[in-house]
C-alpha positions as CSV (number, residue, x, y, z in Angstrom):
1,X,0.0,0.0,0.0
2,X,1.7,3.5,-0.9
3,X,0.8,6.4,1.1
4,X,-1.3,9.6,-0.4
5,X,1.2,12.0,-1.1
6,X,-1.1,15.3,-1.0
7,X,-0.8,18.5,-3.8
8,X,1.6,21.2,-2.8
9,X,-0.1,24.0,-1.6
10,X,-1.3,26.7,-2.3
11,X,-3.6,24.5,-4.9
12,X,-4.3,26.5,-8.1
13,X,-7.5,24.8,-9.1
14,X,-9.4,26.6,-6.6
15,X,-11.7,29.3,-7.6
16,X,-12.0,31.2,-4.6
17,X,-14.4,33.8,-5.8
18,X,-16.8,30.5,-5.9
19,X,-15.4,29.4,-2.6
20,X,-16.1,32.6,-1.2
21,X,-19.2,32.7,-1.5
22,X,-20.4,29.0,-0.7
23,X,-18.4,29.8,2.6
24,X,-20.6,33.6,3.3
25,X,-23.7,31.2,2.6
26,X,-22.7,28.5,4.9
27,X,-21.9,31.0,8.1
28,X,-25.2,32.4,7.3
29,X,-26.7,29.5,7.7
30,X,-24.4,28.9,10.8
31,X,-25.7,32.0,12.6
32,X,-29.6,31.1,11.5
33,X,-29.3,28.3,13.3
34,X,-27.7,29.6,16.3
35,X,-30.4,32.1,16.5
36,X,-32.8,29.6,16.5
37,X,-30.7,27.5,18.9
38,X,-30.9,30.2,21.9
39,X,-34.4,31.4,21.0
40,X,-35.3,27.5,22.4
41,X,-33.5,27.2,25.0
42,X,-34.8,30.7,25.9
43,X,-37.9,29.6,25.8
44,X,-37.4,26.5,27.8
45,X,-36.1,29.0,30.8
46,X,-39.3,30.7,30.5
47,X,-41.5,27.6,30.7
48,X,-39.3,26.5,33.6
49,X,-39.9,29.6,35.6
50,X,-43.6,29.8,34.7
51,X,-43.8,25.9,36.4
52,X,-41.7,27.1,39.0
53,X,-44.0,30.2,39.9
54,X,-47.0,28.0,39.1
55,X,-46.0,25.0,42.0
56,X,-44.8,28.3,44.0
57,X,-48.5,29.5,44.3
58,X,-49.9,26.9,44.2
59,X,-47.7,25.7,47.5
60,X,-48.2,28.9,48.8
61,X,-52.3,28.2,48.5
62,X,-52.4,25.2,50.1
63,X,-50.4,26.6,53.2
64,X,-52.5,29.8,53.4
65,X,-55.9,27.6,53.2
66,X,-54.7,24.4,55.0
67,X,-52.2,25.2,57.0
68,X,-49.7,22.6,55.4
């Protein structure tokens, strides 16, 4: 088995006007995602606290009418 022996760089048969561009479209993409990424787990923080103050008052109801 012979090894790969790579192309010296810098390779020529790049066209990096092309390559540009497929890489500005790709970190858009990227940052879309991201955005969506913290939007979720934003939202999951809110749901938590909502649950949180929901079990709070509720808690807080049954000691105030029961005396639990």
């Amino acid at each position: 088995m012979t090894p790969y022996v790579p192309d010296e760089l810098p390779l020529t048969c790049l066209d990096i006007r092309r390559l540009i561009k497929k890489v500005g479209t790709a970190n858009a993409a990227i940052a879309r995602y991201d955005g969506l990424l913290q939007r979720v787990v934003k939202e999951i923080g809110v749901l938590c606290d909502k649950r949180l103050q929901i079990a709070l008052q509720i808690k807080s109801g049954l000691i105030h009418r029961y005396g639990v």
